[in-house]
C-alpha positions as a LaTeX table, in Angstrom:
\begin{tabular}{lrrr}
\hline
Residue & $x$ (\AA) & $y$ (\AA) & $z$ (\AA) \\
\hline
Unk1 & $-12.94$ & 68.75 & 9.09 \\
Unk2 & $-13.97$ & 67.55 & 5.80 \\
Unk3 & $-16.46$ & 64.42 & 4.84 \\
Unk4 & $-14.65$ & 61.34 & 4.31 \\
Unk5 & $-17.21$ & 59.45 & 4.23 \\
Unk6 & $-17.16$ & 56.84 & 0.77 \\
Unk7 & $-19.76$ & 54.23 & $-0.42$ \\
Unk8 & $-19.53$ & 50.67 & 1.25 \\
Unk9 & $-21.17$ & 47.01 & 0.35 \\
Unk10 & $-24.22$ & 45.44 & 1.81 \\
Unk11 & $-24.76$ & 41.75 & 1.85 \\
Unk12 & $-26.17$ & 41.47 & $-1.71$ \\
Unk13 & $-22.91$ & 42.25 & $-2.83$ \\
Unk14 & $-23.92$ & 46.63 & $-4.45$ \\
Unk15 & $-22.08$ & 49.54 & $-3.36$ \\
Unk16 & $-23.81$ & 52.62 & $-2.20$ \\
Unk17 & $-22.38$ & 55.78 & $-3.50$ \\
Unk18 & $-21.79$ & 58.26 & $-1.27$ \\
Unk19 & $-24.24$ & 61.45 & $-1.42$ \\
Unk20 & $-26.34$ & 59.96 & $-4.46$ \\
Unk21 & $-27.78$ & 56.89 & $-3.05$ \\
Unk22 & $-27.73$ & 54.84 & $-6.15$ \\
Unk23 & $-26.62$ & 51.43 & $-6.63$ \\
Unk24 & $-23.78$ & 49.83 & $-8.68$ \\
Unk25 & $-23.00$ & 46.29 & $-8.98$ \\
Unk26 & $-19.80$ & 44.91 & $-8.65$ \\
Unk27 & $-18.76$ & 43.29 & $-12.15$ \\
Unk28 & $-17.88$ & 39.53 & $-13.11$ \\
Unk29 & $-13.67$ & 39.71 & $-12.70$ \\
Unk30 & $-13.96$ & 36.47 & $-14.72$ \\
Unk31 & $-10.69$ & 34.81 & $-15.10$ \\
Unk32 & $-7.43$ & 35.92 & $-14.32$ \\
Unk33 & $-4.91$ & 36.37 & $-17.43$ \\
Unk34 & $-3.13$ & 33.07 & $-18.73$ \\
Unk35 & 0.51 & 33.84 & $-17.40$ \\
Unk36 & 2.29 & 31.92 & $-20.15$ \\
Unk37 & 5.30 & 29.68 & $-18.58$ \\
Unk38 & 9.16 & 29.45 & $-19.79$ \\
Unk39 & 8.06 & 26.15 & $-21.84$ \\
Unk40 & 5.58 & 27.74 & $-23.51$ \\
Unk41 & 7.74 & 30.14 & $-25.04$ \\
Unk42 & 11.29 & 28.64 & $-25.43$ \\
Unk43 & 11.80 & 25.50 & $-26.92$ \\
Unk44 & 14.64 & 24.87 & $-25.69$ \\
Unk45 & 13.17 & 25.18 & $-21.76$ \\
Unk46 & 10.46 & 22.98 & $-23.15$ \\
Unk47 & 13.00 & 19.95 & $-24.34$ \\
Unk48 & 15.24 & 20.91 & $-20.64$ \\
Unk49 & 11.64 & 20.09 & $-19.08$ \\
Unk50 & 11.02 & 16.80 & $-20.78$ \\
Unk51 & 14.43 & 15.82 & $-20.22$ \\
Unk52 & 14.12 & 16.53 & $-16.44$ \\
Unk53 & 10.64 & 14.55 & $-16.12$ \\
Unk54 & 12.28 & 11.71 & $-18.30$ \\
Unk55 & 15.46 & 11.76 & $-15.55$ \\
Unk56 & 13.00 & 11.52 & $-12.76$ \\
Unk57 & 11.75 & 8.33 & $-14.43$ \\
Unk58 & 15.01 & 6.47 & $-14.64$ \\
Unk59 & 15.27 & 7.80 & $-11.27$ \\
Unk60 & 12.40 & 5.37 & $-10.02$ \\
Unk61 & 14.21 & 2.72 & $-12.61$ \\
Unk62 & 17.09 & 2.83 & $-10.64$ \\
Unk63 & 15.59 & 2.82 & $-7.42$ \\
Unk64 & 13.96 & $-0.64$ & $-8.27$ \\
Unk65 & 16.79 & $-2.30$ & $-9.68$ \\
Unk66 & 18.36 & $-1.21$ & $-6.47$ \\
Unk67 & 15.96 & $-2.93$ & $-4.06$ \\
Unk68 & 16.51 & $-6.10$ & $-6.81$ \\
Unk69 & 20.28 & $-6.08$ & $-6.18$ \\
Unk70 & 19.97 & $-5.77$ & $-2.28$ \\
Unk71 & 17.31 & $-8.19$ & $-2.47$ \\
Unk72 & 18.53 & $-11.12$ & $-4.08$ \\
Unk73 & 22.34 & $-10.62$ & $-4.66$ \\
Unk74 & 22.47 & $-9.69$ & $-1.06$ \\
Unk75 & 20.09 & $-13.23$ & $-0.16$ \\
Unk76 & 19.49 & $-13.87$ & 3.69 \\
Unk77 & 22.46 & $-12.26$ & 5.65 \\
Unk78 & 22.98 & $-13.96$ & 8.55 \\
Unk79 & 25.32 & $-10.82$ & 10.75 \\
Unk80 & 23.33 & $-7.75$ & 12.02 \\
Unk81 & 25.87 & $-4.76$ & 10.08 \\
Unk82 & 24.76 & $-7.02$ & 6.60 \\
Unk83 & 21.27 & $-6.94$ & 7.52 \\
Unk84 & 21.39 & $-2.91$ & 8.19 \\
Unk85 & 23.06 & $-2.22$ & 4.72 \\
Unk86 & 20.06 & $-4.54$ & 3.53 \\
Unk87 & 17.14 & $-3.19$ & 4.88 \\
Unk88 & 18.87 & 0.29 & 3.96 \\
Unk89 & 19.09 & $-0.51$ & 0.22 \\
Unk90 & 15.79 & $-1.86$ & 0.34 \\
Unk91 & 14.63 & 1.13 & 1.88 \\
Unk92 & 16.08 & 3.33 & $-0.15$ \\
Unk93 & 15.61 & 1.43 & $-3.49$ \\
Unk94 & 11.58 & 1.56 & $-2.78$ \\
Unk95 & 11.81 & 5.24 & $-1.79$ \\
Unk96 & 13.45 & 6.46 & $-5.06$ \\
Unk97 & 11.02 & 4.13 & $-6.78$ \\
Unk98 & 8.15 & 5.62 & $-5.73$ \\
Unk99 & 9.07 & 8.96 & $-5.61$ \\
Unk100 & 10.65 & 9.38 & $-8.91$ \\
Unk101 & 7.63 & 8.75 & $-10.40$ \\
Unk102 & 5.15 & 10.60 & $-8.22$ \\
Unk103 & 7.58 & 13.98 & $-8.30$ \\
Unk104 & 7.97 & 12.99 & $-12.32$ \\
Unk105 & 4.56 & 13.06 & $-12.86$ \\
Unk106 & 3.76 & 16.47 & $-10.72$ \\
Unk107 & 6.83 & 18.17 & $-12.53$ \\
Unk108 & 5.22 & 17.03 & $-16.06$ \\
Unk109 & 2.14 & 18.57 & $-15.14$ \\
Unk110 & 3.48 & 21.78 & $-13.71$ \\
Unk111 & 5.56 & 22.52 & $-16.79$ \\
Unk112 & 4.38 & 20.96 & $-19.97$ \\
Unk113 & 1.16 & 20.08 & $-19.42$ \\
Unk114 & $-1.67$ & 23.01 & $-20.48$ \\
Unk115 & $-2.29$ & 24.97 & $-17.50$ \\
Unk116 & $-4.99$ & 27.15 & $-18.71$ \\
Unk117 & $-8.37$ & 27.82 & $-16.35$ \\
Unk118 & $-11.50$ & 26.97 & $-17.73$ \\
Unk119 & $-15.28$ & 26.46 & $-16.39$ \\
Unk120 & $-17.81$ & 24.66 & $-17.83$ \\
Unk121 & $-21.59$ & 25.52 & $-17.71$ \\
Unk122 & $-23.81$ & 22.20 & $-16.35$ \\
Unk123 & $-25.64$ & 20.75 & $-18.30$ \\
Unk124 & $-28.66$ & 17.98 & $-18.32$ \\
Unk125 & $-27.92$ & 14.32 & $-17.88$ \\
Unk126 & $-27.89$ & 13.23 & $-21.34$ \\
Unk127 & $-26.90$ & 9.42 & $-21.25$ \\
Unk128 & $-25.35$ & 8.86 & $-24.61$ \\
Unk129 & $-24.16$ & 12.28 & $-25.00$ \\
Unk130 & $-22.24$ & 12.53 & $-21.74$ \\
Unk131 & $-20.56$ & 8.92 & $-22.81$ \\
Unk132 & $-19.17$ & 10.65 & $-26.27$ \\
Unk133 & $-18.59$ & 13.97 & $-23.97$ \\
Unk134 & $-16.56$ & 11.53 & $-21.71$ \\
Unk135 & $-14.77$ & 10.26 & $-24.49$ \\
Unk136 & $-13.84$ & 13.62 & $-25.97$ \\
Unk137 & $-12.42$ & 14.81 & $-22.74$ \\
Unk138 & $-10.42$ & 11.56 & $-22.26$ \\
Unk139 & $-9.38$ & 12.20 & $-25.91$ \\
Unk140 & $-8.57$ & 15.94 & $-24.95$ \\
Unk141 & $-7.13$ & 14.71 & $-21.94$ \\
Unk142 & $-4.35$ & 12.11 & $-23.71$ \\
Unk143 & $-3.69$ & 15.13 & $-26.20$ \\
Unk144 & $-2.44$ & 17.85 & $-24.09$ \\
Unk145 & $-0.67$ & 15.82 & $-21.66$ \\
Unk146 & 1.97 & 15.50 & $-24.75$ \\
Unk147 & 2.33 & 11.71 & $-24.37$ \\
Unk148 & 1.70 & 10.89 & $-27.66$ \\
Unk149 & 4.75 & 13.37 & $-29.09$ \\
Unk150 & 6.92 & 13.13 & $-26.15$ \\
Unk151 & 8.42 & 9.62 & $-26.52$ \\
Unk152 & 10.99 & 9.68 & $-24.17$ \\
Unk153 & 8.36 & 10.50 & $-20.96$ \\
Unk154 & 6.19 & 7.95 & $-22.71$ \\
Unk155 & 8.80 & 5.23 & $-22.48$ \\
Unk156 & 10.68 & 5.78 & $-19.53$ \\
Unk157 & 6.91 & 6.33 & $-17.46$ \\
Unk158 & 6.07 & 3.04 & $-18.84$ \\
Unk159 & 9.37 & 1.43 & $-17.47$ \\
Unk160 & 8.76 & 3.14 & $-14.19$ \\
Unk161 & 5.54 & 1.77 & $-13.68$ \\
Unk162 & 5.96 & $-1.84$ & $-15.01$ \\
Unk163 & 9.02 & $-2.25$ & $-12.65$ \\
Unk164 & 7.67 & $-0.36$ & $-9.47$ \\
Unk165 & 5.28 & $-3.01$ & $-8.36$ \\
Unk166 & 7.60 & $-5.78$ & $-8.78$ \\
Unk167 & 9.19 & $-5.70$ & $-5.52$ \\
Unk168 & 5.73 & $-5.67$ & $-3.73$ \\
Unk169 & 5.27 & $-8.71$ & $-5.35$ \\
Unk170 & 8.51 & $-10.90$ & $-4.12$ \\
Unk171 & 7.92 & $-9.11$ & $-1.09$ \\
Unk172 & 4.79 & $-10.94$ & $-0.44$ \\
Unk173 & 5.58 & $-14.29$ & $-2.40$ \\
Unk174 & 8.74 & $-14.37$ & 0.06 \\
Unk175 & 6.80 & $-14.06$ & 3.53 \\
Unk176 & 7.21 & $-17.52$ & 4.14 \\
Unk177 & 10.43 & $-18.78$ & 2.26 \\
Unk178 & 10.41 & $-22.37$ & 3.66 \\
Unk179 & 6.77 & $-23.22$ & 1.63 \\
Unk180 & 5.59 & $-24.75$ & 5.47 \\
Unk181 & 1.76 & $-24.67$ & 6.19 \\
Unk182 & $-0.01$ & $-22.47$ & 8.75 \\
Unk183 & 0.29 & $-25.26$ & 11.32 \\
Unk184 & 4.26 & $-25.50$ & 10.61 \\
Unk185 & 4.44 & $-22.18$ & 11.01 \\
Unk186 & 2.87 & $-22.61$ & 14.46 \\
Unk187 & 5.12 & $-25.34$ & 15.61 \\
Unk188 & 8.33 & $-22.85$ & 14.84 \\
Unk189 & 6.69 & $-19.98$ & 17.00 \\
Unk190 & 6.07 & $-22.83$ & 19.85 \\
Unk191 & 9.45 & $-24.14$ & 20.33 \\
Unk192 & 12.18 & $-21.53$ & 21.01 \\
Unk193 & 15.87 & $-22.26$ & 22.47 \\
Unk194 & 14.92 & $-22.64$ & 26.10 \\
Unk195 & 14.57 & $-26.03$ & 27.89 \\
Unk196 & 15.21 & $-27.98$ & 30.86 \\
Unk197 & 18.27 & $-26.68$ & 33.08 \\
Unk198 & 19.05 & $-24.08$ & 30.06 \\
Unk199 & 20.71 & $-21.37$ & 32.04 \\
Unk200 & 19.07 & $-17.37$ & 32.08 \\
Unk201 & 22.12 & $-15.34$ & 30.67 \\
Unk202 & 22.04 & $-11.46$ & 30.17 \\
Unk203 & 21.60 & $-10.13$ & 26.70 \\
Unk204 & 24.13 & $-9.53$ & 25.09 \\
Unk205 & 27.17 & $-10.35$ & 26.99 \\
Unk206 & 25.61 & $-14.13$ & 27.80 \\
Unk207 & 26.54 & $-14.23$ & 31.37 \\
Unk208 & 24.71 & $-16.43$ & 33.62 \\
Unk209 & 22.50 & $-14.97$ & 36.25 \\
Unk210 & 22.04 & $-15.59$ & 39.61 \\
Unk211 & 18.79 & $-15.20$ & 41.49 \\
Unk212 & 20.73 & $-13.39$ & 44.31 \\
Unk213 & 21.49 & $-10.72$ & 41.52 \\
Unk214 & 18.09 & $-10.10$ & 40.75 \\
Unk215 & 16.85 & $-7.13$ & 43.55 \\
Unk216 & 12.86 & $-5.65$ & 43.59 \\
Unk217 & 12.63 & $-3.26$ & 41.20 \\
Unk218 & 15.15 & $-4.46$ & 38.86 \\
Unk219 & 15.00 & $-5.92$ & 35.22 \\
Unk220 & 17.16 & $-7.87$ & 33.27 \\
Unk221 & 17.06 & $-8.31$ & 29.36 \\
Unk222 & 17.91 & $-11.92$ & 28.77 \\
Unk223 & 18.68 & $-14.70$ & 26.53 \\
Unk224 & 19.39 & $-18.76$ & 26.53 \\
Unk225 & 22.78 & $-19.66$ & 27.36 \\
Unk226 & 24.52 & $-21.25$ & 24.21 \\
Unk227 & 22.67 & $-18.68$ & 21.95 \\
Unk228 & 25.86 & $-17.55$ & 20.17 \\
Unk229 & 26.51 & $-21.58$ & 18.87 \\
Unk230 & 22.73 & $-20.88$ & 17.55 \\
Unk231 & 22.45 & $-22.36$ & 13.61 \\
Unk232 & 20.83 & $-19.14$ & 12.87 \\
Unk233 & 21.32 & $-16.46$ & 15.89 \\
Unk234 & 18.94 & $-13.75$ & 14.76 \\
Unk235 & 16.06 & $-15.92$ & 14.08 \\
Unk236 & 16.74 & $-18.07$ & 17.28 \\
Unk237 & 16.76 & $-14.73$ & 19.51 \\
Unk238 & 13.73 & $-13.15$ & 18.31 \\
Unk239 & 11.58 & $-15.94$ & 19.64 \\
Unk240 & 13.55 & $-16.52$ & 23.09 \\
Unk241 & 14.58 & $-12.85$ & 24.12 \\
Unk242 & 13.00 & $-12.87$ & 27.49 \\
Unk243 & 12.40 & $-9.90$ & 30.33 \\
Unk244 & 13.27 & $-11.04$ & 33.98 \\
Unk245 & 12.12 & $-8.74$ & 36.90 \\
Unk246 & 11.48 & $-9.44$ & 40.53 \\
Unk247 & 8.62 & $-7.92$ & 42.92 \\
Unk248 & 7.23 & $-9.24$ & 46.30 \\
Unk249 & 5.40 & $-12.46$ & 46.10 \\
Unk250 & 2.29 & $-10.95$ & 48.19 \\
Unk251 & 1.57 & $-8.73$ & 45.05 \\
Unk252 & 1.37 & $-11.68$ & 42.43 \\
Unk253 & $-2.03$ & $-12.93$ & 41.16 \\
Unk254 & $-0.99$ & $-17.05$ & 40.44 \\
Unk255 & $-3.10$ & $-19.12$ & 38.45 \\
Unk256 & $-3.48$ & $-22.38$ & 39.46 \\
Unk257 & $-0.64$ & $-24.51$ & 37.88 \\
Unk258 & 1.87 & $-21.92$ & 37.85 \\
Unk259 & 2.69 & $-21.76$ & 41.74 \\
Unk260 & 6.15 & $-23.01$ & 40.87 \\
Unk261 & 6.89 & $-20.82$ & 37.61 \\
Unk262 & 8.64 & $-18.10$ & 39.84 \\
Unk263 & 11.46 & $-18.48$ & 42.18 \\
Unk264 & 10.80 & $-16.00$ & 45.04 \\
Unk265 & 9.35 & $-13.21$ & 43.06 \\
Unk266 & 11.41 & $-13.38$ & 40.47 \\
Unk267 & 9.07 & $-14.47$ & 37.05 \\
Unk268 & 10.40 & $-14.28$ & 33.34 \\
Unk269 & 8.18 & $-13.29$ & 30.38 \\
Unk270 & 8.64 & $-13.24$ & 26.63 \\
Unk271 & 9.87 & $-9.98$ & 25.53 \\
Unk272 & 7.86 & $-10.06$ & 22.27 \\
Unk273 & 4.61 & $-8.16$ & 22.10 \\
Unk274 & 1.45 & $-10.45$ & 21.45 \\
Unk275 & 0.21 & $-7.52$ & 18.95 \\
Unk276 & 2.73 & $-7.60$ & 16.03 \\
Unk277 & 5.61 & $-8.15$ & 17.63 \\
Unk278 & 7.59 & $-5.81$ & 18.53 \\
Unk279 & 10.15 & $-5.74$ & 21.74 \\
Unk280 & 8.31 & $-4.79$ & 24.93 \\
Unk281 & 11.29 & $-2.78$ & 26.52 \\
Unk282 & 9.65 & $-0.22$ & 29.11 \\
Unk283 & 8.93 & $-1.65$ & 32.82 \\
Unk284 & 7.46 & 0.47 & 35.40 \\
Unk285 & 8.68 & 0.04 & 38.95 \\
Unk286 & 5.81 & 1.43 & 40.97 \\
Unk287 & 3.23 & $-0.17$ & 38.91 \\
Unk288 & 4.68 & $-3.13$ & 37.92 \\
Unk289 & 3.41 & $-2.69$ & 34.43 \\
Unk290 & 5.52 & $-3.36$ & 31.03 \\
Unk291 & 4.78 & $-1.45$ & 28.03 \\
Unk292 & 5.27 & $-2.03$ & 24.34 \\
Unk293 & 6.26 & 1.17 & 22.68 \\
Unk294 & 4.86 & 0.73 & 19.08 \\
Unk295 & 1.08 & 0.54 & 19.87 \\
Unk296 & 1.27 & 1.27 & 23.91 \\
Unk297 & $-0.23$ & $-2.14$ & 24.78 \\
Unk298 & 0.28 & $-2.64$ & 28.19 \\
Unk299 & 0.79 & $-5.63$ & 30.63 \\
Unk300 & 0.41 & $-5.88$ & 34.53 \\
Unk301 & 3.07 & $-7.93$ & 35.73 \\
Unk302 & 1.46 & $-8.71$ & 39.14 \\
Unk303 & $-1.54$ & $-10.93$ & 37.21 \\
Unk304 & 0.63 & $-12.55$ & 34.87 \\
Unk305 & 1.21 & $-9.95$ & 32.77 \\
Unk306 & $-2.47$ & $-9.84$ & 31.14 \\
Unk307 & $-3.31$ & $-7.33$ & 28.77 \\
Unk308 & $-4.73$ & $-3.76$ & 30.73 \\
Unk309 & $-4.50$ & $-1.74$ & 28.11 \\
Unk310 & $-3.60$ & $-1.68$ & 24.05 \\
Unk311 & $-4.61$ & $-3.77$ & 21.00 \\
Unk312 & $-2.31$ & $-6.77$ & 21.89 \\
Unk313 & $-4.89$ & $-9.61$ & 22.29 \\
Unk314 & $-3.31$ & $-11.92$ & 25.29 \\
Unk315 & $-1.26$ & $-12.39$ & 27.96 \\
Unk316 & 2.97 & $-12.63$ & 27.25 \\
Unk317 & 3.84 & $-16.04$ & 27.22 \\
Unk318 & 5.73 & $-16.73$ & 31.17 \\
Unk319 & 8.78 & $-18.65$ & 30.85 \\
Unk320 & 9.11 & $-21.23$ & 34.01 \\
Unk321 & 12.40 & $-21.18$ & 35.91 \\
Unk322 & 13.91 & $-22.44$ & 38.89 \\
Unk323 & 17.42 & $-22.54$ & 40.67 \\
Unk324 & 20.19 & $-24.94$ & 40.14 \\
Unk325 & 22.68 & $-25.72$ & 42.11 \\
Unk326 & 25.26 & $-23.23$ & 41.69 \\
Unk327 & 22.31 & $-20.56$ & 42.06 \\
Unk328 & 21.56 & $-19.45$ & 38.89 \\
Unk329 & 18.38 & $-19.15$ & 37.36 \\
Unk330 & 17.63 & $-21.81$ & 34.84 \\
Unk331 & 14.20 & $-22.62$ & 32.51 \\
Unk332 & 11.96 & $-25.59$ & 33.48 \\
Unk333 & 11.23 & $-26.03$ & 30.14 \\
Unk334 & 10.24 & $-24.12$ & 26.64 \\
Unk335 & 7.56 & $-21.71$ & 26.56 \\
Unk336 & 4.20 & $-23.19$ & 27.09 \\
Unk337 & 2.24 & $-21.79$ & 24.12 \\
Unk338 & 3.68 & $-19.80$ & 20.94 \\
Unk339 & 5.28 & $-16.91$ & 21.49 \\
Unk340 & 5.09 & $-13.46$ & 18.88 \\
Unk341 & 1.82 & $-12.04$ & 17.77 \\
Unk342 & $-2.04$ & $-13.76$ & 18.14 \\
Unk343 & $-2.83$ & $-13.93$ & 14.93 \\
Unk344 & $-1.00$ & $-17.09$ & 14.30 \\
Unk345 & $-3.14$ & $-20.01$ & 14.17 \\
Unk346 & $-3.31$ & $-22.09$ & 17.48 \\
Unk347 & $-4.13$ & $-25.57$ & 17.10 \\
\hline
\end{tabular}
C-alpha cells in the first residue's frame, strides 16, 4: 500500500508538510468579494425597491388610521359581537402599524442601503478627535442610507413614525374615561350588582339556583338575577361574575365573623383574580383549590380561598348567601371589600 499520509495543523494555526518537516502559515483570507445586489446594478430594481419600502410605510399609515376609525367612530359598544370586531380592528390596526415600519426599515437596509464589509483598526482615545470621527460617521451614516435623495422613503417614514405613537397615547389618556379620582375608582370596584335577597342565577341562561342543586364536587358559574335589565351589562358582570361550589363543612377553615357566609358547604367567591384580573375558571375537586390560568395563582377553597400559590396578592373576595324561602340561594349583601386586582387603592 502506498503513503497517504499529508501535512495537518497544530494549535498555532502552521501546517506541517509531509516528508519535509517545514512550516507554512496559513494566509489572511481577508474579506470575502462584494457580491453586488440587483439594485446596485439596475435602476429600475433600485426605483421597484424604494417603491416597495415606501408601500410598507403607508402600510403602517393605514394600520393607524385603522385603529383611529375602530377607536373613535366605533366609541364604547355596548353588545359583545361589536366589541370583538373592535378589539379586532384595534388589534389589527396596531399590528400593521408597527410592522410596516419595522419590515420597511429591514427591507431598506437589505436592498438599498450599502452592504459592503469593512473593519476598522482601534485606535487611541482621542477626545476631540473621536467627537469629529463620530460626526463623520453619523454624516457617512445619513449619506448612504439614501434618505436625503430618496424623498418618497423620507416622507412616508416620517408619516409612519409621527402617527404610530398616537394611539399609545389615547390609549393611556382613555384608561379612566369618567375623569373620577383614585378613591372613585375604588367605590365602583366596591359595589357590584349583588344585595340583599338578590337571587344566585347561572351564567348565562340566568336561572335561579337552588341549594338542593348544588352536590360536593360541583361548581356553578354564576351571576345576579336581573343582570340582563343591567344599564351597562358588560361592565356590571365583570365585577359580580361569581364561582359557587360546595364541599363538606368539616373541611372549611371559618374566620370568625363569617360562620354564616355559607349555607351548608356551599360558599360563593368572586370569579375575578386579585392579580390583574382575569377569570379564575379551573376548580379542582380533590383539592379543593381554584386556579387562575393567566399567571397560575392559586386559591384553597377550604381556608377561604387564600392565596397558596401565584403573584395574586389576597384572598378572593367571598360573597355571603343564604336560603330564601322557595330554596334558592340568595346574597346577604354586596361584596364586603373591592373586588378585581390589589393594586387599587383601599381606603
Amino acid at each position: 500500500m502506498g503513503d497517504h499520509s499529508h501535512g495537518s495543523p497544530d494549535d498555532s494555526g502552521t501546517v506541517a508538510k509531509a516528508g519535509t518537516g517545514t512550516l507554512d502559515k496559513f494566509q489572511d483570507p481577508g474579506l470575502p468579494p462584494h457580491r453586488k445586489r440587483l439594485a446596485d446594478t439596475d435602476p429600475r430594481a433600485e426605483k421597484r425597491a424604494e417603491r416597495q419600502v415606501a408601500l410598507l410605510f403607508i402600510i403602517s399609515i393605514i394600520g393607524t388610521l385603522s385603529f383611529f376609525i375602530a377607536y373613535f367612530v366605533l366609541g364604547r359598544p355596548d353588545n359583545l359581537s361589536d366589541i370583538r370586531v373592535q378589539n379586532a380592528m384595534l388589534g389589527l390596526g396596531t399590528t400593521f402599524a408597527m410592522l410596516g415600519i419595522g419590515i420597511g426599515i429591514v427591507h431598506w437596509a437589505k436592498t438599498l442601503m450599502p452592504d459592503h464589509e469593512i473593519s476598522e483598526m482601534r485606535h487611541p482615545i482621542r477626545p476631540e478627535a473621536d467627537r469629529l470621527d463620530a460626526v463623520e460617521i453619523i454624516d457617512q451614516v445619513i449619506e448612504e442610507t439614501g434618505i436625503k435623495r430618496r424623498p418618497l422613503i423620507r416622507n412616508t417614514l416620517i408619516g409612519a413614525i409621527a402617527l404610530a405613537p398616537i394611539p399609545a397615547i389615547f390609549m393611556f389618556r382613555d384608561l379612566d374615561r369618567t375623569g373620577k379620582t383614585a378613591g372613585e375608582m375604588v367605590e365602583q370596584f366596591r359595589h357590584t350588582m349583588w344585595d340583599k335577597d338578590v337571587r344566585l342565577t347561572r351564567d348565562p341562561s340566568g336561572t335561579p339556583i337552588k341549594a338542593s342543586d348544588v352536590q360536593i364536587g360541583s361548581v356553578f358559574h354564576v351571576i345576579p338575577e336581573g343582570l340582563d335589565e343591567a344599564e351597562n351589562v358588560l361592565n356590571e358582570k365583570a365585577k359580580a361574575v361569581v364561582l359557587l361550589m360546595r364541599l363538606d363543612p368539616k373541611k372549611m377553615d371559618i374566620s370568625e365573623g363569617r360562620e354564616d357566609w355559607h349555607y351548608e358547604g356551599i360558599v360563593a367567591y368572586s370569579k375575578i383574580c386579585t392579580h390583574v384580573g382575569c377569570p379564575v375558571a379551573l376548580y379542582e375537586q380533590q383539592t379543593h383549590h381554584l386556579l387562575c390560568p393567566c399567571h397560575q395563582s392559586t386559591f384553597d377553597l377550604t381556608q377561604e380561598c387564600k392565596v397558596i400559590f401565584g403573584p395574586a396578592g389576597r384572598a378572593l373576595p367571598q360573597l355571603p348567601i343564604k336560603v330564601d324561602a322557595d330554596g334558592f340561594l340568595v346574597a346577604q349583601s354586596d361584596f364586603h371589600e373591592p373586588v378585581g386586582p390589589s393594586y387599587w387603592e383601599r381606603g
